[in-house]
N, C-alpha and C positions, 0 to 999 in steps of 0.2 A: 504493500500500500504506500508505504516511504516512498519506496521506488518509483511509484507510476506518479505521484504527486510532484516529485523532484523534474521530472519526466515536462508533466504540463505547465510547470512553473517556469524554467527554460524555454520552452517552445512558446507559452504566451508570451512572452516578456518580448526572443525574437521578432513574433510577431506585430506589436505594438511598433519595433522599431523598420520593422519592413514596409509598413504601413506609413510612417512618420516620414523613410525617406521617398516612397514614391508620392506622397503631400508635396511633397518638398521641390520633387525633381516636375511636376506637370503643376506647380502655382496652384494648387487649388484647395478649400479650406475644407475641414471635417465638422459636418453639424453631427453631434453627440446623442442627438436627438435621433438621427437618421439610422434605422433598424441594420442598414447595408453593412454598417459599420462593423456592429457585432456579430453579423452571418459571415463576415470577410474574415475578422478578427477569430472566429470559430473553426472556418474554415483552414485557416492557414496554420492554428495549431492543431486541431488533428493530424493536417497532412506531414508536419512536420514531426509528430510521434511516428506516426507509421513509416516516415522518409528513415529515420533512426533506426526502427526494430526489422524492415522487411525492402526497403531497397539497398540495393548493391552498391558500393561505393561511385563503381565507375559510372552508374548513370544518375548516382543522388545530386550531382547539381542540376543535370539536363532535367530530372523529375521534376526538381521545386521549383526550376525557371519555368516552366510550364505551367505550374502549381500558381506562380505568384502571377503569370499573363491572366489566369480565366480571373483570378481573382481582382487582379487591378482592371480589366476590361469592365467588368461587374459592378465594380463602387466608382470608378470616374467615368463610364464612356467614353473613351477616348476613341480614334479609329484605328483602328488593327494594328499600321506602321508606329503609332507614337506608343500603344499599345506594348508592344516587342521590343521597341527600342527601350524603355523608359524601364522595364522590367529588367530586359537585357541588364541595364547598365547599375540597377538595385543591383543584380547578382556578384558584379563586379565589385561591388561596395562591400558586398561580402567577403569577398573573396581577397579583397586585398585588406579588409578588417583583421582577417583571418591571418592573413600573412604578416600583418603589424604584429600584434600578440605572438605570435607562435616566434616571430624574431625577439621581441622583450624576453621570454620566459627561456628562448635559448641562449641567447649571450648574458641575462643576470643571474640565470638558476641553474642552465647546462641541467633541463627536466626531459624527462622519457619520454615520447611522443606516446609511445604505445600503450607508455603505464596510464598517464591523465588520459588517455582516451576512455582506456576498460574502468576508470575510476568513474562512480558516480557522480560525488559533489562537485571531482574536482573537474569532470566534462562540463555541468550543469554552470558552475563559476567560469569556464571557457567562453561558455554560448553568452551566459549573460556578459559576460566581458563585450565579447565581438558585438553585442550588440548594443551598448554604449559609445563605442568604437563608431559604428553605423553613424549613430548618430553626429557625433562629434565630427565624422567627416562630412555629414552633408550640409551641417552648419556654415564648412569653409565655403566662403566665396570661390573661390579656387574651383572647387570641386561642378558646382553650378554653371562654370564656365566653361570647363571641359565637357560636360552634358550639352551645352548648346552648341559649342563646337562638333561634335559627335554629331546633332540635329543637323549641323548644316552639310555636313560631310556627305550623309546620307538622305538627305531631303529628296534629291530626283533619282535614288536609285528604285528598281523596282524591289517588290518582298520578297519575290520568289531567291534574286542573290544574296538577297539583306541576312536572310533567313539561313542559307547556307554560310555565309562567313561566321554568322553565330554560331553555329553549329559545331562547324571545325574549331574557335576559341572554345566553348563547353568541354568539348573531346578534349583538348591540349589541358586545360585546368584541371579538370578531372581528371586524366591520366598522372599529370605531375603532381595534385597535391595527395591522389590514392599511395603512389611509390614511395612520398617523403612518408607515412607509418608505416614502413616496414624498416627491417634493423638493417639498412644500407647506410652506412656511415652518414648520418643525420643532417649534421652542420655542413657538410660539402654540398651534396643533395641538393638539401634546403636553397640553396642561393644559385646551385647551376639552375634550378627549377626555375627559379625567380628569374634569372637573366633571359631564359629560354619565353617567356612569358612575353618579358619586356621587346624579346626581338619581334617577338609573333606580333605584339598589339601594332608595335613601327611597320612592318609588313603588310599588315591589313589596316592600316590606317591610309596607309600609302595609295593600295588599291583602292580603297573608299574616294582619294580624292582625285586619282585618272579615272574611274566610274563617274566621277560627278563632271569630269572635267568633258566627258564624253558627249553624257547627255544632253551638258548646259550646248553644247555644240548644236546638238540634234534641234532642241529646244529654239534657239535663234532661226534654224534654218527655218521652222516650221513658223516662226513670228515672219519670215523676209517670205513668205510666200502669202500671207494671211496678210500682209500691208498687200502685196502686188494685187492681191485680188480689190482691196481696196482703193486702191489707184486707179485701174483697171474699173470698176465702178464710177469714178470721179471724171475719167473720160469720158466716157457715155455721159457724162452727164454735161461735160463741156462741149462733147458731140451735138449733143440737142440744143445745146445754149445758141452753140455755132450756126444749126439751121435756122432756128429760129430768127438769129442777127440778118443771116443772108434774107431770110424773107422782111426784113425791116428795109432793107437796105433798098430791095424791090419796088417797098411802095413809098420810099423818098424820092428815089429815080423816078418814078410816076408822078409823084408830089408836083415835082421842079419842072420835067417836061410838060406839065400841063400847069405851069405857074400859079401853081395853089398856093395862097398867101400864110395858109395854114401849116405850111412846111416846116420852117422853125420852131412852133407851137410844140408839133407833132414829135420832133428832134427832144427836144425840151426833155419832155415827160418821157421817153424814152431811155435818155439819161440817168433823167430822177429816178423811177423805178428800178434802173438795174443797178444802180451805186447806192441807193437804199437798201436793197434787199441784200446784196454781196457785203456789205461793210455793217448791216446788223447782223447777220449773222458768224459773220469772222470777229468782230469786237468781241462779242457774247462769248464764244466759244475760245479767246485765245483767254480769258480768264482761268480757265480749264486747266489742271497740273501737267503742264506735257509727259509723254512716257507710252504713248500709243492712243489715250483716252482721249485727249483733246482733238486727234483727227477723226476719230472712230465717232463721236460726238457730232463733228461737223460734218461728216458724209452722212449721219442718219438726218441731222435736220435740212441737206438740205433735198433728203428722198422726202421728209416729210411734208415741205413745201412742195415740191411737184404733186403731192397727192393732197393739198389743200388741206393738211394738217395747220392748225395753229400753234404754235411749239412756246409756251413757257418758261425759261429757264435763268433759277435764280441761284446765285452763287453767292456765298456766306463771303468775307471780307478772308477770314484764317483760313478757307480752301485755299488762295493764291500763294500763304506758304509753304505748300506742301508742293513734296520733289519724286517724284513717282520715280525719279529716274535712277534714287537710289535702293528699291527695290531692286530681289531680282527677276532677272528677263521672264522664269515660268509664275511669280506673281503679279507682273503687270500681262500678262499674256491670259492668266486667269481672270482678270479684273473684265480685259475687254472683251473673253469670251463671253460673260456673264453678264455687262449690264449692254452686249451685241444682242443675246437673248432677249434679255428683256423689250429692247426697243423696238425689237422686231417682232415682237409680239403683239407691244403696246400698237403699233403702227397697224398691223393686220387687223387689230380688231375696231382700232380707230375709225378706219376707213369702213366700216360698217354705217355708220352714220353720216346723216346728210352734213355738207361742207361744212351750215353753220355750226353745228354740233361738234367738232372735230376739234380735239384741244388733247394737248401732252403736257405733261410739268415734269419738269428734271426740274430736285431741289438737291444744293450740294453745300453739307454744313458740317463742322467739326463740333466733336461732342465725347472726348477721349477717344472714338474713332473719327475715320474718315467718312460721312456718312455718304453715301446718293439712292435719294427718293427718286421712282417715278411714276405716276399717277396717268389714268387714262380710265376714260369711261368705259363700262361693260352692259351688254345686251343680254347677256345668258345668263344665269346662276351657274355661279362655281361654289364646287363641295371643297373646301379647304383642307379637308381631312383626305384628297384622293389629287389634289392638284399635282404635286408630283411625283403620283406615280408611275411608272413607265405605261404611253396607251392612251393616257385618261386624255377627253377629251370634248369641247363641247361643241366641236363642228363634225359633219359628216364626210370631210373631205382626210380629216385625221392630224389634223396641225394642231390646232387648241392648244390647251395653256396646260398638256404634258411635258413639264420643265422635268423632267426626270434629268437631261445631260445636264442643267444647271445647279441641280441638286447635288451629282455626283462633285462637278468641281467645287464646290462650297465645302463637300465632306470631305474632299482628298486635301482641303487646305485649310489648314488651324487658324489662318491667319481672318480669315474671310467669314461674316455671319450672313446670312439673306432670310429675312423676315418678311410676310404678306397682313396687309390689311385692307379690310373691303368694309366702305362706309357708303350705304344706299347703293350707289350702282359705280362706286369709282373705288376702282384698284390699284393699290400699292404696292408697289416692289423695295424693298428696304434693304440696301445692300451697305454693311458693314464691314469698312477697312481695317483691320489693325495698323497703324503704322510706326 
């Protein structure tokens, strides 16, 4: 009874502390209140009795890095990738806890490995050590930096690699710190193990940052074809502008051969209109943080004036300090995916309505994030609870307001929130920047 109590006393107490630094390493706070806490806190010490009594050395870290993902998935929601990283990177914290103590107790006491193992109080005073230890590392700032570094390392790699380079670190830990208790001359061991550790993380850190260097390549290319198509639209649209002049120019030449006094009149306003229209809508829009969004902005308004759109757009004073360009390339690439959707939404359903009806508001204000609203009348009833699911839809043609691809990019990026709200028959797209 001693026994099994010593047993769950260790294992809670780890737990409290695995708990504390995955808090720590995803920013986010524990209401005490919230049941999660204690099903997570429950769960993680069973599993770590049973990880004790009935798994095999070589795969008890692989078990409880698994152990500690369903369970951090479970109390933060996080998505899968931040998910595996953040766990991943607890287990390290263990692991090199683990490696602090076990060097203190060798070079002050020159203690058995294998005796304090088979010992009970004195594994029990081990674990609770190492898990003070926990703590006190993830308090360093230090430590915190190197997790965000780790984040950015791996931000564009895909899970399927992410997941295999873990895998082979797990195996490597596992194998070197099972061999260090056996009676192989200890203190040599101990520190080739450590060295062999440090090579492998430089190794796979290395690869982490020619993967990323890879992508971010890939990434750009796919932004210099998504502008071209955008160009490519903006000529067509200079194309029309163009017929249109030529046919002006048609009925001046008629004007003047038939000496109509009304000729310069006619010139006049022809003027007026087209440096009114080009120079409000380029003023408005160069307000705009450059970075892709302030041309993606002005190619949509000025489709939305060919389709007799009225366009809205009011811009906060602190947007204009904001620098999109220090972003990177797959977060301003995310940005215009996402408020591209939206607009083109807004605009499809826009145009359901007679001309004078037709109105957009893009509002763009800071508020701890970067905010941008955009608002458009709606015809149909939307079920909010199915808007984005893949399908959902409330035309017969199959386009409707299934934002499922806007959904996913919002969920693949921490950085990004998109909120909906619908007052009588006008529709809100809420899309929040971290920056």
């Amino acid at each position: 009874m001693l026994e099994l109590f010593f047993h769950f006393l260790k294992s809670f107490i780890n737990s409290i502390a695995v708990i504390y630094v995955l808090m720590n390493l995803l920013d986010e706070k524990i209401n005490l209140r919230n049941i999660k806490i204690y099903i997570v806190l429950l769960f993680f010490t069973c599993f770590s009795i049973i990880s004790y009594f009935y798994i095999n050395n070589l795969i008890k870290l692989a078990f409880m890095t698994l152990i500690v993902c369903l369970g951090n998935y479970y109390l933060f929601r996080k998505n899968i990738k931040i998910t595996i990283i953040s766990s991943f990177f607890e287990q390290i914290i263990v692991v090199f806890s683990e490696i602090i103590l076990n060097a203190i107790l060798l070079i002050f006491f020159l203690y058995d490995a294998q005796e304090i193992k088979n010992n009970l109080f004195c594994n029990s005073f081990i674990v609770i050590s190492i898990s003070l230890l926990m703590v006190l590392i993830i308090k360093i700032n230090f430590t915190k930096k190197i997790y965000n570094i780790f984040l950015s390392v791996t931000d564009k790699i895909d899970i399927v690699s992410l997941l295999l380079q873990f895998i082979l670190i797990l195996i490597l830990i596992n194998v070197l710190i099972f061999i260090s208790y056996l009676q192989i001359s200890y203190d040599i061991l101990f520190f080739i193990n450590l060295i062999f550790i440090l090579i492998y993380f430089g190794i796979f850190y290395y690869a982490l940052c020619k993967s990323n260097e890879n992508i971010q390549f890939k990434e750009k290319n796919k932004i210099l074809i998504s502008n071209l198509n955008e160009y490519e639209k903006m000529l067509d649209y200079q194309r029309i502008n163009n017929h249109e002049n030529k046919n002006q120019l048609l009925v001046i030449k008629s004007m003047i051969e038939k000496n109509n006094e009304k000729t310069i009149e006619y010139i006049n306003e022809i003027i007026k209109e087209k440096r009114e229209d080009n120079e409000i809508i380029y003023t408005k829009t160069k307000m705009i943080p450059s970075g892709g969004l302030q041309g993606l902005i002005y190619q949509k308004m000025l489709l939305m004036q060919d389709n007799n759109i009225e366009t809205i757009l009011e811009i906060n004073k602190q947007v204009r300090k904001i620098n999109l360009s220090n972003n990177s390339t797959k977060m301003n690439y995310d940005i215009c995916r996402i408020i591209g959707i939206i607009l083109d939404n807004a605009i499809e359903e826009t145009i359901k309505f007679n001309k004078k009806e037709r109105e957009i508001i893009i509002f763009m204000y800071v508020d701890d994030y970067f905010i941008i609203e955009i608002s458009n009348r709606i015809k149909d009833d939307v079920d909010v609870n199915k808007i984005f699911e893949k399908g959902y839809t409330t035309k017969d043609k199959g386009h409707g307001y299934g934002l499922s691809l806007l959904n996913k990019i919002v969920n693949e990026n921490e950085k990004i929130i998109n909120d909906i709200r619908i007052v009588n028959d006008i529709f809100t797209q809420i899309v929040k920047i971290k920056m």
